[in-house]
HTML snippet that shows the backbone in 3Dmol.js (N, CA, C, O; Angstrom):
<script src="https://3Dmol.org/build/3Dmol-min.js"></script>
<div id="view" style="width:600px;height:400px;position:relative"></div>
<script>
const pdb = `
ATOM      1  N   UNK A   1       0.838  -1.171   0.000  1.00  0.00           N
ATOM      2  CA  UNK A   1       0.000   0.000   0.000  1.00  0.00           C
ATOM      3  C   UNK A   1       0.889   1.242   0.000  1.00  0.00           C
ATOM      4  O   UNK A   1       1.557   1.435   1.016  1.00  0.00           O
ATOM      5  N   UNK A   2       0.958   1.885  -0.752  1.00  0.00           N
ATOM      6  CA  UNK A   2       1.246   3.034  -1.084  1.00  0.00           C
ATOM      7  C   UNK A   2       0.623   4.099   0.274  1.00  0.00           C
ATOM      8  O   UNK A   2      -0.524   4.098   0.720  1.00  0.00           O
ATOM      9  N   UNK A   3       1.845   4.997   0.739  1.00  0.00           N
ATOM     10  CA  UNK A   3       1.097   6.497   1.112  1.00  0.00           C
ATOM     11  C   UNK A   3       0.951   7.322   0.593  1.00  0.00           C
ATOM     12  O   UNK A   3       1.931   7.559  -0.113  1.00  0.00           O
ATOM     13  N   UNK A   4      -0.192   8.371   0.453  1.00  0.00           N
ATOM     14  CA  UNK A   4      -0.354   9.271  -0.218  1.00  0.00           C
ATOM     15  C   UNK A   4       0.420  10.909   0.748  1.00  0.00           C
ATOM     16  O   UNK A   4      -0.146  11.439   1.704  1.00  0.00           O
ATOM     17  N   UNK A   5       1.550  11.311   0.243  1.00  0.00           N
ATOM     18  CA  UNK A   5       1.509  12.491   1.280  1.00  0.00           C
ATOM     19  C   UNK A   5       1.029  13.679   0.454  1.00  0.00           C
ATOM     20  O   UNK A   5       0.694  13.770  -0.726  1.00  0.00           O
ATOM     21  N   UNK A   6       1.117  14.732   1.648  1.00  0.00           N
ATOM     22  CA  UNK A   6       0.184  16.039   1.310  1.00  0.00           C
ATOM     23  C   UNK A   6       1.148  16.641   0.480  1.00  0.00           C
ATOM     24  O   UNK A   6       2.214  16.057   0.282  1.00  0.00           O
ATOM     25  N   UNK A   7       0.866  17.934  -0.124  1.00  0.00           N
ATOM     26  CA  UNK A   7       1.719  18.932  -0.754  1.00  0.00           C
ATOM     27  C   UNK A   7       2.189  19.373  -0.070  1.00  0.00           C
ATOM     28  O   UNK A   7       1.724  19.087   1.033  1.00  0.00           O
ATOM     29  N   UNK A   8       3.405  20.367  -0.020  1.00  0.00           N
ATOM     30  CA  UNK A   8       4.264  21.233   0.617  1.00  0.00           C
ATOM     31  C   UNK A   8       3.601  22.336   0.295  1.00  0.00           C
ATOM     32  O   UNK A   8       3.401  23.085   1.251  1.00  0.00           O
ATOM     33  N   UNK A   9       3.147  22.724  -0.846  1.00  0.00           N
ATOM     34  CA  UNK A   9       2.417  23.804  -1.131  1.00  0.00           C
ATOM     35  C   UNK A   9       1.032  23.860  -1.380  1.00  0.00           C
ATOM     36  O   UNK A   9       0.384  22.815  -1.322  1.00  0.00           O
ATOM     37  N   UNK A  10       0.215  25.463  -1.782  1.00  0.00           N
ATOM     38  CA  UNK A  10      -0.992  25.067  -1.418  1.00  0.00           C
ATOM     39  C   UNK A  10      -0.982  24.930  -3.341  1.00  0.00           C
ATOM     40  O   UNK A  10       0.053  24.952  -4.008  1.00  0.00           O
ATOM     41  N   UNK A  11      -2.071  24.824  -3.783  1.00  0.00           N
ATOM     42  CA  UNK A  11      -2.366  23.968  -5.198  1.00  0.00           C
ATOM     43  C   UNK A  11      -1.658  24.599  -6.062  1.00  0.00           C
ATOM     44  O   UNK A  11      -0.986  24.089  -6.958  1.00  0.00           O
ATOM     45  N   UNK A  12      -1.825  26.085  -5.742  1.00  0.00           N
ATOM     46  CA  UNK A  12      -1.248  27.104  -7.352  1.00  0.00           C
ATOM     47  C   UNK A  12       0.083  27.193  -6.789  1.00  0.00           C
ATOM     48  O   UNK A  12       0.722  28.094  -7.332  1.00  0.00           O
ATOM     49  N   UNK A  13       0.781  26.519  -5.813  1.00  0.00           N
ATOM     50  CA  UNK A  13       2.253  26.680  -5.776  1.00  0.00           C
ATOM     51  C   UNK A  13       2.811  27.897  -4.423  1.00  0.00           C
ATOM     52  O   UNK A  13       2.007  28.713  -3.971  1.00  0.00           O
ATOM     53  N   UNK A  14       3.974  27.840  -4.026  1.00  0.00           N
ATOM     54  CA  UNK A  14       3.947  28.780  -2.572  1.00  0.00           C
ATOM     55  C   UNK A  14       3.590  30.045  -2.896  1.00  0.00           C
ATOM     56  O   UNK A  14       3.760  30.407  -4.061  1.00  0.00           O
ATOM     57  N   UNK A  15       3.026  30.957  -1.925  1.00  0.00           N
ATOM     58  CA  UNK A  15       2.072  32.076  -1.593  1.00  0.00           C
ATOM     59  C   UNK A  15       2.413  32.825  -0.510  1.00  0.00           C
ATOM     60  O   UNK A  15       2.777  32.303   0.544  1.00  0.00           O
ATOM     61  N   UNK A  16       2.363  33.510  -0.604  1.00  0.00           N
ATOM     62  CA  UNK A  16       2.285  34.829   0.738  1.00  0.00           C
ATOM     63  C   UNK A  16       0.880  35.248   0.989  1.00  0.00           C
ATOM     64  O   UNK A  16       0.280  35.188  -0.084  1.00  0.00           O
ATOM     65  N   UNK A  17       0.148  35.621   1.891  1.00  0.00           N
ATOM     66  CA  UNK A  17      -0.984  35.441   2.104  1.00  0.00           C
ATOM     67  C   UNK A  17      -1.338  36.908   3.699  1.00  0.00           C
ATOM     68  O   UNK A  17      -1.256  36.473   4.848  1.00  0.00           O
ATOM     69  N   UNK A  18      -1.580  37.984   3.557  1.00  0.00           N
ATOM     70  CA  UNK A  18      -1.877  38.787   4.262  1.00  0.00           C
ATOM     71  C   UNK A  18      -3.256  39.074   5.173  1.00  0.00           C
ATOM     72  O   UNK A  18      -4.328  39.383   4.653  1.00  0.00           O
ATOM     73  N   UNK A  19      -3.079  38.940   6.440  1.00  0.00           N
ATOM     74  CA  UNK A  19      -4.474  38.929   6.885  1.00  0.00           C
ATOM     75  C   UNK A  19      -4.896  39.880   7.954  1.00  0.00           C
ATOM     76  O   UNK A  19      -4.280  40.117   8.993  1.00  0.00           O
ATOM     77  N   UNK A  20      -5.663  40.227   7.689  1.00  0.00           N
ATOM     78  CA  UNK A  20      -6.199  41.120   8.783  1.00  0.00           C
ATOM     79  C   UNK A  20      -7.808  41.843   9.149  1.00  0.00           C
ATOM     80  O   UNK A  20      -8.653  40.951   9.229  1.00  0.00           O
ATOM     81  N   UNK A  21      -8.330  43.116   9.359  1.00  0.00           N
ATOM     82  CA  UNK A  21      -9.506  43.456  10.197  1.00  0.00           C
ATOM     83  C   UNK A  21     -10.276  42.358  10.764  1.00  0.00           C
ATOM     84  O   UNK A  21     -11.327  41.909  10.307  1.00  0.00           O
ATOM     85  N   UNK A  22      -9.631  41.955  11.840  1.00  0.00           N
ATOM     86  CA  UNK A  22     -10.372  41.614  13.017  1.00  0.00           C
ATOM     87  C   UNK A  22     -11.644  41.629  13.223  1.00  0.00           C
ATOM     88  O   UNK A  22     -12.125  42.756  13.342  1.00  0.00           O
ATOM     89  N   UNK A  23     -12.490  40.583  13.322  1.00  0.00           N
ATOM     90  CA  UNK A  23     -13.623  40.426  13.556  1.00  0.00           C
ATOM     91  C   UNK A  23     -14.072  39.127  14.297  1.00  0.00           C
ATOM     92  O   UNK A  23     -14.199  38.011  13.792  1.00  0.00           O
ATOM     93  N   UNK A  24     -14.286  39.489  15.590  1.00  0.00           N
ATOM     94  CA  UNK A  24     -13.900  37.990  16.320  1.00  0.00           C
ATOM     95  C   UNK A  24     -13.147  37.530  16.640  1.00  0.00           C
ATOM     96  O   UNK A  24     -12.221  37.891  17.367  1.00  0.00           O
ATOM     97  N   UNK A  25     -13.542  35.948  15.813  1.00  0.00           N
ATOM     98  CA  UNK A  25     -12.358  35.101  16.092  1.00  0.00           C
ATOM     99  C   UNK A  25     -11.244  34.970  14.799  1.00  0.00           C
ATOM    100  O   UNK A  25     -10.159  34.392  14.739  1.00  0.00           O
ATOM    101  N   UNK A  26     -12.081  35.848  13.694  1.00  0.00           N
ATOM    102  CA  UNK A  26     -11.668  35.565  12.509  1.00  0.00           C
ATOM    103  C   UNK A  26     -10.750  36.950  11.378  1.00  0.00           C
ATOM    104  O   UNK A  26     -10.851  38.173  11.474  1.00  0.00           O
ATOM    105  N   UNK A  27     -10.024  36.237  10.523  1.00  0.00           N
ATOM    106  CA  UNK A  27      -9.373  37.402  10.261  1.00  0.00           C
ATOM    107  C   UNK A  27      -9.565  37.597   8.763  1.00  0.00           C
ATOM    108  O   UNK A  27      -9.401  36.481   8.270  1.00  0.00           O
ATOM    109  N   UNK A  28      -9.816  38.423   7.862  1.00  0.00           N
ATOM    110  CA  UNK A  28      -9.944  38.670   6.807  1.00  0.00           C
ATOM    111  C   UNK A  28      -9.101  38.602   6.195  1.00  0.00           C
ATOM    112  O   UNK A  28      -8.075  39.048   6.708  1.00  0.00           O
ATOM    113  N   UNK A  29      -8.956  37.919   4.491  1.00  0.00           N
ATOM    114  CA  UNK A  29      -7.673  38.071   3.683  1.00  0.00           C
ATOM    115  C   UNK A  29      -7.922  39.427   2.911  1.00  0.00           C
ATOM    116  O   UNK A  29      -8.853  39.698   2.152  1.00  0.00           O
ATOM    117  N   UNK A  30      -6.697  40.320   3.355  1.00  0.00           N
ATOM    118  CA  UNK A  30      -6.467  41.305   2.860  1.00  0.00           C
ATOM    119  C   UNK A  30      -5.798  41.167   1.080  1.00  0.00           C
ATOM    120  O   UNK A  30      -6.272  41.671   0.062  1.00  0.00           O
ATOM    121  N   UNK A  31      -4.653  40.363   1.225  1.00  0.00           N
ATOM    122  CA  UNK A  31      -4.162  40.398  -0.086  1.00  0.00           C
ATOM    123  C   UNK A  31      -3.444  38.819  -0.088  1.00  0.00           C
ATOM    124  O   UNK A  31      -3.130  38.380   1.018  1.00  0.00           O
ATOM    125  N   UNK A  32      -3.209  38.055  -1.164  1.00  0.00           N
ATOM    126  CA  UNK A  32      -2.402  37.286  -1.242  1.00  0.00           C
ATOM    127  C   UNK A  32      -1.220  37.205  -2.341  1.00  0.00           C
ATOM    128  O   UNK A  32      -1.488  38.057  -3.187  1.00  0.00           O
ATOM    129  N   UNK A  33      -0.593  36.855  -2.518  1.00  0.00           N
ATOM    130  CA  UNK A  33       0.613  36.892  -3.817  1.00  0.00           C
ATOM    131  C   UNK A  33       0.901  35.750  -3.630  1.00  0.00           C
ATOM    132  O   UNK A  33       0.491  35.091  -2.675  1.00  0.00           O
ATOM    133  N   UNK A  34       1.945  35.180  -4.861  1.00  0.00           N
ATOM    134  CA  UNK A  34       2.405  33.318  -4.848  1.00  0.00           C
ATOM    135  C   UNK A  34       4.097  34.561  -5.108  1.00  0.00           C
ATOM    136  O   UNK A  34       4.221  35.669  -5.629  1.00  0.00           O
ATOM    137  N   UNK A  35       5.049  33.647  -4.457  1.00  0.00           N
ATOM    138  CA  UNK A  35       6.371  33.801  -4.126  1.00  0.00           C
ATOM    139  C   UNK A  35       7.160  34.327  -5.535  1.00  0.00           C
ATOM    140  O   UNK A  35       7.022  33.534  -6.467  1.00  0.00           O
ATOM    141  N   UNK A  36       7.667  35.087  -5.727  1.00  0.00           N
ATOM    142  CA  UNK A  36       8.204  36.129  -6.675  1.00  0.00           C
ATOM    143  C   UNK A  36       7.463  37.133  -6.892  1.00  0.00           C
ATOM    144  O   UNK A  36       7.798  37.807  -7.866  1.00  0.00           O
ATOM    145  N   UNK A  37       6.272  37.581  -6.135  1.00  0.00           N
ATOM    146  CA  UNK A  37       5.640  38.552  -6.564  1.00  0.00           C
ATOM    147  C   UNK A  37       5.745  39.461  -5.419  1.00  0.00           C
ATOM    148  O   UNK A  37       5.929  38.851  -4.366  1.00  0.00           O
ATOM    149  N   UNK A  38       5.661  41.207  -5.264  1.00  0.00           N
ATOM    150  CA  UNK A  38       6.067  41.788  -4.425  1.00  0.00           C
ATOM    151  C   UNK A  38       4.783  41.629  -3.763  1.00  0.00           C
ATOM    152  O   UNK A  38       3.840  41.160  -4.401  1.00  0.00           O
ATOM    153  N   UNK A  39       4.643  42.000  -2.451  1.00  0.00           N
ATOM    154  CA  UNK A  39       3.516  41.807  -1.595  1.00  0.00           C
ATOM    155  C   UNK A  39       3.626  43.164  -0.433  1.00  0.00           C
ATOM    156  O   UNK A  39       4.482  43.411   0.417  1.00  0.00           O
ATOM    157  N   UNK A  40       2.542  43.786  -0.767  1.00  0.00           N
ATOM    158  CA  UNK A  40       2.702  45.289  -0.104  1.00  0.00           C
ATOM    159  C   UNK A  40       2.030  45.070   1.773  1.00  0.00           C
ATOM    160  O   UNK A  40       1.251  44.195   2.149  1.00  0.00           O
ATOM    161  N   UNK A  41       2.521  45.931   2.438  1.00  0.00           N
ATOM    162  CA  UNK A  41       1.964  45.667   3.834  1.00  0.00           C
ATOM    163  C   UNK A  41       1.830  47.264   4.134  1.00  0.00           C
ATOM    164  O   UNK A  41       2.790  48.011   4.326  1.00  0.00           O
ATOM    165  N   UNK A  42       0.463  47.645   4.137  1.00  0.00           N
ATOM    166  CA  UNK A  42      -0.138  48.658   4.670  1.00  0.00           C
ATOM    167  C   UNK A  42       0.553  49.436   5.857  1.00  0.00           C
ATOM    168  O   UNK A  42       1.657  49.404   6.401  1.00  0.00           O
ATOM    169  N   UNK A  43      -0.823  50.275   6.025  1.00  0.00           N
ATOM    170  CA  UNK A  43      -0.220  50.913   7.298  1.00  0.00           C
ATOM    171  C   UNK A  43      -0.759  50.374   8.292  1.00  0.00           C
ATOM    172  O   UNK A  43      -1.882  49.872   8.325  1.00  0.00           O
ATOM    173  N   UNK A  44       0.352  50.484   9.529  1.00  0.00           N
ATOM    174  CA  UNK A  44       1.533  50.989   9.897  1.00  0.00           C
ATOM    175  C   UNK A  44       2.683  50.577   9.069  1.00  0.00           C
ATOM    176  O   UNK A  44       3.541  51.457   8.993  1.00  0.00           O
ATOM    177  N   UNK A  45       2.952  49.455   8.405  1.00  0.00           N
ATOM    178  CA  UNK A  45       3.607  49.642   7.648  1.00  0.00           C
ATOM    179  C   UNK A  45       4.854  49.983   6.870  1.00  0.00           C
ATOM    180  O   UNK A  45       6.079  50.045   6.981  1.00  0.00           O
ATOM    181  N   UNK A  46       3.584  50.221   5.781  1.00  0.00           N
ATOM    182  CA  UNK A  46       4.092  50.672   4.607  1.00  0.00           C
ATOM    183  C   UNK A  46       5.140  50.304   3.854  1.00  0.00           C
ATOM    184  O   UNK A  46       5.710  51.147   3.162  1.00  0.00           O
ATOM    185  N   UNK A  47       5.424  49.390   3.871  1.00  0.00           N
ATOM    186  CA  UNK A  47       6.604  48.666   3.067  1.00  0.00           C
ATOM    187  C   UNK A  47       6.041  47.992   2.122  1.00  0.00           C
ATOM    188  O   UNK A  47       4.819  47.854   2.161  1.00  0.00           O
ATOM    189  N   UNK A  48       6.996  47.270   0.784  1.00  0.00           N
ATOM    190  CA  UNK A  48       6.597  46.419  -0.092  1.00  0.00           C
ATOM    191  C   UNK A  48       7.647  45.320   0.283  1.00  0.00           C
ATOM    192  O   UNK A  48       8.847  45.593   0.244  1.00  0.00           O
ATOM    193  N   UNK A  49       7.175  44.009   0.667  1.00  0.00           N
ATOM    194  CA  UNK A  49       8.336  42.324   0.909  1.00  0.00           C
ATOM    195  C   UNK A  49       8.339  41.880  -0.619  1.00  0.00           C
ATOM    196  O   UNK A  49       7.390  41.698  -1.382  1.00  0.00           O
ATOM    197  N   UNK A  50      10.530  41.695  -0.939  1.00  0.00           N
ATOM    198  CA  UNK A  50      10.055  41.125  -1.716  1.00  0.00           C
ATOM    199  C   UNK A  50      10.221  39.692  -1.624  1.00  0.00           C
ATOM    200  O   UNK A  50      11.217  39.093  -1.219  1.00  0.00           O
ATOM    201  N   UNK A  51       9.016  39.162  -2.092  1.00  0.00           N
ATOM    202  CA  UNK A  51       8.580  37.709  -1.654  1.00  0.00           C
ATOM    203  C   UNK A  51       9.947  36.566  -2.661  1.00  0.00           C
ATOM    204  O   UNK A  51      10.273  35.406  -2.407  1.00  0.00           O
ATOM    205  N   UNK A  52      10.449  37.478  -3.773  1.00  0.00           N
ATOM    206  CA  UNK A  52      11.507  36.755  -4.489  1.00  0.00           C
ATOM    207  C   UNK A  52      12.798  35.939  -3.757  1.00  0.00           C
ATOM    208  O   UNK A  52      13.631  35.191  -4.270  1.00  0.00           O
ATOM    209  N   UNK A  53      12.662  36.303  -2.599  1.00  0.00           N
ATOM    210  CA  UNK A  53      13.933  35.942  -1.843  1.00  0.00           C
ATOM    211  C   UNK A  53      13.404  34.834  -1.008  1.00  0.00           C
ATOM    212  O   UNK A  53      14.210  33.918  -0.846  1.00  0.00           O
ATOM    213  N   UNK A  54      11.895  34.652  -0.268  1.00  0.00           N
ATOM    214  CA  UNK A  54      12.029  33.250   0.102  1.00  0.00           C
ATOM    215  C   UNK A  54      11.856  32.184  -0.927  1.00  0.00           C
ATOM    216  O   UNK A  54      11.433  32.134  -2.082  1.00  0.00           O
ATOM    217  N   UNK A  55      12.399  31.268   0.033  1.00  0.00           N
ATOM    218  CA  UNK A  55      13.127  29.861  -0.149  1.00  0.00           C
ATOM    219  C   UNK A  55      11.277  29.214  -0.973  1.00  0.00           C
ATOM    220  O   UNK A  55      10.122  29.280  -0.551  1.00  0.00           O
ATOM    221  N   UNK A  56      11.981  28.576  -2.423  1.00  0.00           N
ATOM    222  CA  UNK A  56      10.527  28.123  -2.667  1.00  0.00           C
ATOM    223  C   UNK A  56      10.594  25.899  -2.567  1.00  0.00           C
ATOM    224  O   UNK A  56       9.806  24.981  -2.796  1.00  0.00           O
ATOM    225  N   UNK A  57      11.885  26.030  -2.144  1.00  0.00           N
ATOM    226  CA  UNK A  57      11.974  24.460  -2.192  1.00  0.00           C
ATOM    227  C   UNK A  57      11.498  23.960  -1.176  1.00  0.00           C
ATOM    228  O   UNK A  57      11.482  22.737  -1.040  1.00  0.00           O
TER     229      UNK A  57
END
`;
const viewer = $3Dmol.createViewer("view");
viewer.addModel(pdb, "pdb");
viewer.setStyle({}, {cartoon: {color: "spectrum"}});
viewer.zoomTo();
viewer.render();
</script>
């Protein structure tokens, strides 16, 4: 019998994934990007990560 393991990544490949306004218990996705793409972080802030530098292996 064969195991099946999970992905390392989520389907479309690694992601950066930003979350926030608080509501509850739960947090809203503000923005997401997949890894080489710049990914901006509001204010307070205010910077752009660039996501090109993490590790995608």
């Amino acid at each position: 019998m064969l195991k099946r393991r999970s992905p390392k990544w989520a389907p479309r490949g690694p992601a950066v994934t930003l979350h926030g306004d608080p509501e509850g218990d739960a947090y809203r996705t503000l923005s997401a990007v997949r890894f080489g793409e710049p990914m901006y972080l509001p204010a307070p802030f205010d910077v752009t990560v660039d996501t090109a530098l993490f590790p995608a292996d």
